[in-house]
PAZAPA-4460 file (N, C-alpha, C; in steps of 0.05 Angstrom, whole numbers, plus 32768, in hexadecimal, padded with zeros to 4 digits):
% residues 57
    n_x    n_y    n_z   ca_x   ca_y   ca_z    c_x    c_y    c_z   seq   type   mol
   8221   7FD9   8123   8214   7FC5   8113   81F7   7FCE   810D     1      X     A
   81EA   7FCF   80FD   81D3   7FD9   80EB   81BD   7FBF   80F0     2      X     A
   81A3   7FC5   80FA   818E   7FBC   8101   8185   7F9D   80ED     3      X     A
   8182   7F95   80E8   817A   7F80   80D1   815A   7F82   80CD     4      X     A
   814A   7F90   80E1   8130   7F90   80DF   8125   7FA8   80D0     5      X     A
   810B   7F9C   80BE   8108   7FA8   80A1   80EF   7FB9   80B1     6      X     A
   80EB   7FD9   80B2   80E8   7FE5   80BF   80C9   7FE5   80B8     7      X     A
   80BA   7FDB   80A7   809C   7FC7   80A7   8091   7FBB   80B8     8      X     A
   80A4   7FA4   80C1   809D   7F98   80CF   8098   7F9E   80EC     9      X     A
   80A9   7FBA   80ED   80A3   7FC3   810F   808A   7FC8   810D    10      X     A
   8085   7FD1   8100   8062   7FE6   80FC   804C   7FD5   80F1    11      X     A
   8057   7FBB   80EA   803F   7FAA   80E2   8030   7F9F   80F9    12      X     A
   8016   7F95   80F7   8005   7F8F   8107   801A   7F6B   810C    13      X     A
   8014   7F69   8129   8012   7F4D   812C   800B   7F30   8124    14      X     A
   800E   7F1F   811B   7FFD   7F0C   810A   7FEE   7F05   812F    15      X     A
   7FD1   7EF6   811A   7FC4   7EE9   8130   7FB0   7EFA   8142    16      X     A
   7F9F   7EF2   8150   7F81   7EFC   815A   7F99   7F0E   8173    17      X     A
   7F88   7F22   817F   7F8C   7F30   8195   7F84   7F1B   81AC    18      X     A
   7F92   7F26   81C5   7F8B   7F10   81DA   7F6E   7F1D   81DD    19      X     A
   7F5B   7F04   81F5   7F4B   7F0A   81F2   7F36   7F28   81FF    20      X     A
   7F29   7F2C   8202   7F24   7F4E   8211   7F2E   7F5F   8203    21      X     A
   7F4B   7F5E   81F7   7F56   7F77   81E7   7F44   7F8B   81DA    22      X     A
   7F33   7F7D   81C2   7F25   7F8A   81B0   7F11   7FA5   81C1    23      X     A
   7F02   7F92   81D4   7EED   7FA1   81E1   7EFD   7FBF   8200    24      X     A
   7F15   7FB1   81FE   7F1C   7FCE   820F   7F26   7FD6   8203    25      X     A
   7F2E   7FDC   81F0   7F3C   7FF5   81D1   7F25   8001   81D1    26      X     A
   7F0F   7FF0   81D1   7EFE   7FFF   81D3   7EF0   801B   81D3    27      X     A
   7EF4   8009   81F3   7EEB   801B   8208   7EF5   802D   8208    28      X     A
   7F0C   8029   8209   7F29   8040   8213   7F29   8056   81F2    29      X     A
   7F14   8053   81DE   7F15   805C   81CF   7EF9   807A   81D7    30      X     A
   7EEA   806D   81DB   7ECE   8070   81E4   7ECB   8088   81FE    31      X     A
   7EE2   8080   821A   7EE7   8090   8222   7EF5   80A9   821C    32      X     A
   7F00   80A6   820B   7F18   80B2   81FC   7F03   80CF   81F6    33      X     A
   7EF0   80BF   81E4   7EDD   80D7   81D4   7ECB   80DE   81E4    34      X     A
   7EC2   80D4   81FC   7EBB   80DF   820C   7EC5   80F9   821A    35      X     A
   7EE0   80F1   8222   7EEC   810B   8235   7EF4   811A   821A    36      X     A
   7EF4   811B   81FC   7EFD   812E   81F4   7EE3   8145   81F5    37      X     A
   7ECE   8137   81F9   7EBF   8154   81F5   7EB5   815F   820C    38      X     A
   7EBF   8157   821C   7EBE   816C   823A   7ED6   817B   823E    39      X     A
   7ED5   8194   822F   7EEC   81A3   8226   7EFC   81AC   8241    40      X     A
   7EE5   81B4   8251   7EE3   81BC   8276   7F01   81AE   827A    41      X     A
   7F00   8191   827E   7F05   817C   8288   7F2F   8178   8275    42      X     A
   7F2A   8187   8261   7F44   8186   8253   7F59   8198   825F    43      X     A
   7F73   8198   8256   7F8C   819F   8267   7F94   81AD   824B    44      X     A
   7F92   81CA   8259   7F9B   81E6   8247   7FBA   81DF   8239    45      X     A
   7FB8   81E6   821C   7FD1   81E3   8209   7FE6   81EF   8213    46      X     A
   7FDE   820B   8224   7FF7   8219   8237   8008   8209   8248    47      X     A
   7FF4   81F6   8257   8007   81E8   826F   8011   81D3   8262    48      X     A
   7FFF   81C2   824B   8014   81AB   823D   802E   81B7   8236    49      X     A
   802B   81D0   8228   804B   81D6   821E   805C   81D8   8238    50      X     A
   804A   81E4   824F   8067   81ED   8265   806F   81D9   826B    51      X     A
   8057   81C6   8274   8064   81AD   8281   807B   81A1   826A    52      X     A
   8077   819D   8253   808D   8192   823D   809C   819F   8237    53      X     A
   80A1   81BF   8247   80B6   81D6   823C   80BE   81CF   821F    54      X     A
   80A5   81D3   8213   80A2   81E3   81F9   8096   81FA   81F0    55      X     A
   8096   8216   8207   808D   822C   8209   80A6   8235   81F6    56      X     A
   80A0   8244   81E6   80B3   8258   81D9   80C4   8271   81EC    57      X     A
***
């Protein structure tokens, strides 16, 4: 049997305000985000992402 949901609506935003706090820790969690990207030190080599995901060729 074939889904009846119009595949928009998955990907559309929610109607209505975020609960409350939401906004301000997206934030954050944004903020840190750009933080640790530029402490290159601190990043996990593209080598070991692939092994770990055995997507090494």
């Amino acid at each position: 049997m074939k889904p009846r949901a119009i595949p928009a609506e998955k990907v559309s935003e929610q109607a209505g305000e975020p609960e409350p706090g939401y906004t301000a820790w997206e934030r954050a969690k944004i903020e840190r985000g750009l933080a640790q990207s530029r402490d290159r030190a601190a990043m996990i080599p593209v080598e070991q992402v692939w092994r770990d995901l055995k997507l090494e060729g």
